[in-house]
C-alpha positions, 0 to 999 in steps of 0.5 A: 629721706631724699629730696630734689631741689631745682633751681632758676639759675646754675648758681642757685643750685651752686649755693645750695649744694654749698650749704649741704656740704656746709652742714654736712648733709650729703648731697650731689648736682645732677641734671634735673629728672625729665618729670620735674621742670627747671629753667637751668636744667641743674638740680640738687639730690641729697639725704635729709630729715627735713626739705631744709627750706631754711636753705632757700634762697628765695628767687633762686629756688623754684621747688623742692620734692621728696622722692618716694619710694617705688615708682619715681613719683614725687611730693612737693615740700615747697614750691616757689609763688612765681612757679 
């Protein structure tokens, strides 16, 4: 599955993108796509099983979406309280 998680700072979606590449799961930094919202603007795309919310640093995080096929729609797997 592919997931987008976006961020509250430049260096949240940093950590996380570490992580991925920690652990082996590929993942890129890209802009966040206009149809979801970030304070920073920098989001994380990457392949996984699962959203990895143990990657979660919270403060940092501000959601994580899976992509579903078809027509760009979204399902969100986490959502920050403070969002």
């Amino acid at each position: 599955m592919i997931y987008i998680a976006t961020f509250y700072s430049h260096f949240g979606s940093v950590r996380f993108k570490k992580r991925c590449d920690a652990e082996g799961i590929p993942a890129r930094q890209m802009p966040v796509p206009r149809t979801l919202s970030s304070s920073c603007g920098t989001c994380v795309r990457y392949e996984a099983d699962s959203p990895k919310t143990e990657f979660i640093t919270p403060g940092e995080t501000e959601q994580i979406v899976e992509v579903l096929p078809g027509d760009g729609a979204y399902n969100v797997k986490f959502k920050a309280e403070n969002s």
